[in-house]
N, C-alpha and C positions, 0 to 999 in steps of 0.2 A: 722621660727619665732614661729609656735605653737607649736614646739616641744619645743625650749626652754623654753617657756613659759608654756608649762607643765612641765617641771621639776623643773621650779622655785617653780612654785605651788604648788609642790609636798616636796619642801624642806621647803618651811614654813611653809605648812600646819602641816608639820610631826614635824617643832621645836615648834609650838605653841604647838600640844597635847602632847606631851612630855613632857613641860616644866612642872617646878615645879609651877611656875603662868602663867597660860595661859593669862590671862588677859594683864600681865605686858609686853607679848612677843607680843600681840595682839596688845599691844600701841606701842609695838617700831617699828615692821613693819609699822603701822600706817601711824608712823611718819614720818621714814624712808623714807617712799611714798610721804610724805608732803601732806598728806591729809587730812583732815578737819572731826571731827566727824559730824558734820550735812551734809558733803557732802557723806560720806558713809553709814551714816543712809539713807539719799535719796535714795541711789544706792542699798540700799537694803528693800526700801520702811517700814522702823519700825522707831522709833522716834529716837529722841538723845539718852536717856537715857536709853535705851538699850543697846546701844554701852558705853557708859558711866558706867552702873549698869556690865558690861562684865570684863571692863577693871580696875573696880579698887575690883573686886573679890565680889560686892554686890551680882548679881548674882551667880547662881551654874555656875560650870564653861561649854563653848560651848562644845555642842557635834561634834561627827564629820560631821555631815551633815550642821549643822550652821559654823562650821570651814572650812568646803569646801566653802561654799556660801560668807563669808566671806573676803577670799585668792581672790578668783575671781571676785569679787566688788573690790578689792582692784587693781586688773590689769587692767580689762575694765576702771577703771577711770584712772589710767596711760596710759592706751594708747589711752582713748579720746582724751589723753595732749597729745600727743606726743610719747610716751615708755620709756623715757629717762632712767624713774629707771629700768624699766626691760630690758634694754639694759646692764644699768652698773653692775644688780646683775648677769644676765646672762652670763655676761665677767669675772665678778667675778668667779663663777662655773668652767667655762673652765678652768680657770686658777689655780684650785686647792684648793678652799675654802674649797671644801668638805674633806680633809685633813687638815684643821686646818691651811692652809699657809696666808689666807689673815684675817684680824681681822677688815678689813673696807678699803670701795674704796667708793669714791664721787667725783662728780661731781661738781663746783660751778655753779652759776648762772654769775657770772662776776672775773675775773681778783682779787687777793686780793695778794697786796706787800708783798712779803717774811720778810721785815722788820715787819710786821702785825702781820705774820702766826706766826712765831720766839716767838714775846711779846705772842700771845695767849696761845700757848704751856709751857711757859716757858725754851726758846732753845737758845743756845747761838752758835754763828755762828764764825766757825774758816776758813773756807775758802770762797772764796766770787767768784761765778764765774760771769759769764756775764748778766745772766738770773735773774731779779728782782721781777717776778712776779711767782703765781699756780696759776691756773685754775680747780685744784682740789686733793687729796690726794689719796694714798694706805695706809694703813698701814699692815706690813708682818711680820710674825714670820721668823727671819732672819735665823736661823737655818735649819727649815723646806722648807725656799723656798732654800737654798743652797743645802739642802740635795737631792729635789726631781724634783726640777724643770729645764728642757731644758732653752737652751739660749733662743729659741724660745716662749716658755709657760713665761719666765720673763718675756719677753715683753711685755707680755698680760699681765702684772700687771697693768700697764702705765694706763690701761681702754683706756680713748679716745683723751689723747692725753700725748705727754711728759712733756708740763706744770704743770707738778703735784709737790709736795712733795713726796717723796719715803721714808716711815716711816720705820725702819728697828727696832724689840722690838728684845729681848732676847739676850742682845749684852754682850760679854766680854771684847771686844776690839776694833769691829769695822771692825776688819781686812777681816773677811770672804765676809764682806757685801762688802767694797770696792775693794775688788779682785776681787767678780763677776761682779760688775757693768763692770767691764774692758772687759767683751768679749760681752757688750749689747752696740749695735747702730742702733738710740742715745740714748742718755742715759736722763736720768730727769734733771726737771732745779735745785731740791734740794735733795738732802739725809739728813734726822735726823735720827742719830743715839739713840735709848730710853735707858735710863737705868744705863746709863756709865758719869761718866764726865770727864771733859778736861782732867784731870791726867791717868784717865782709859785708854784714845784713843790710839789705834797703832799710836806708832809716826810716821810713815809716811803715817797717814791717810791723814792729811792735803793738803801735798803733791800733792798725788795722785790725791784728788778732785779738783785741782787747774789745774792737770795737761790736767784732762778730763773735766775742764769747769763748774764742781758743783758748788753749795752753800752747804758748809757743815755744818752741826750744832747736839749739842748733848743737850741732855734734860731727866731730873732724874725723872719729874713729875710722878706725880701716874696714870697709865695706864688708869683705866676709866675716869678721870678725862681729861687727853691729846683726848680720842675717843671724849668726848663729848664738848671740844673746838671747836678739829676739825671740829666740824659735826655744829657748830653755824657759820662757815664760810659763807657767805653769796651764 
């Protein structure tokens, strides 16, 4: 666990100072965390608005020893809670983030009906399998996870369990994503294909998710726009 946990550490620490606003990256991990700026300011004994004058670029941007202090306030208060989030970023990592193959993995807090998720995204559902509910999301650069990833490392997409939605972006057709799911068992309770619509699909996409039990559905929306539905799932 503290290995992983240093190299989480080490990969946000290194995407905040990099970024072109650190600030902005500083709030997303934040948030990401689901952490409260009076609870981090706590955690690192300085006021709100410190964290507040960081994040919206008032301040000069953190150096690296405030950027370290930072990352790791931001863990110990995850794993006060529990670890959840550094369990899922961490599953993340193994599985290939750092190649550019996963663009978000979460977790929910409870159960939210595929009918829900579908309306949020703007997704329209062409085959319907048995499984009504996620428990939480992937979303994968579908190209990059066919190209590089073991059957084995797929499944590590899942995070912590199959009830998820399995997002698949950069689609021409659909076809590659639902050919590989065929050698993963089991497989997710939903596949959204991004970017394609109904006319786009390999026609025997449908099929196929019907035949493994999916819920299938496809959705045009605009990329950050579908990350950040996602991520208001409860």
């Amino acid at each position: 666990m503290v290995e992983a946990r240093d190299k989480l550490a080490e990969k946000i620490a290194g995407e905040i100072a990099l970024s072109e606003d650190p600030g902005a990256t500083l709030r997303k991990w934040r948030t990401d965390f689901e952490i409260a700026q009076n609870d981090l300011a706590a955690e690192l004994d300085v006021s709100v608005s410190v964290i507040s004058d960081y994040e919206t670029g008032r301040r000069e941007n953190p150096g690296s020893g405030t950027i370290r202090r930072t990352v790791n306030a931001l863990l110990d208060i995850d794993e006060y809670r529990g670890g959840a989030h550094i369990r899922q970023h961490t599953r993340a990592l193994s599985a290939g983030v750092d190649s550019g193959i996963i663009l978000d993995l979460h977790e929910y807090r409870a159960n939210v009906s595929l009918e829900q998720c579908y309306e949020n995204i703007e997704a329209t559902e062409l085959a319907t399998g048995d499984r009504t509910t996620v428990a939480g999301h992937t979303v994968v650069d579908s190209v990059e996870a066919i190209r590089h990833l073991s059957s084995s490392e797929f499944y590590n997409l899942y995070g912590q369990s199959t009830n998820r939605a399995l997002v698949f972006t950069n689609n021409t057709s659909g076809k590659g994503a639902l050919i590989a799911l065929r050698v993963i068992n089991p497989t997710p309770n939903a596949v959204v294909l991004h970017g394609i619509t109904e006319d786009e699909l390999w026609e025997f996409a449908p099929e196929l998710a019907r035949v493994e039990n999916i819920s299938l559905a496809v959705t045009t929306i605009d990329i950050d726009l579908l990350l950040e539905r996602l991520r208001e799932a409860p």
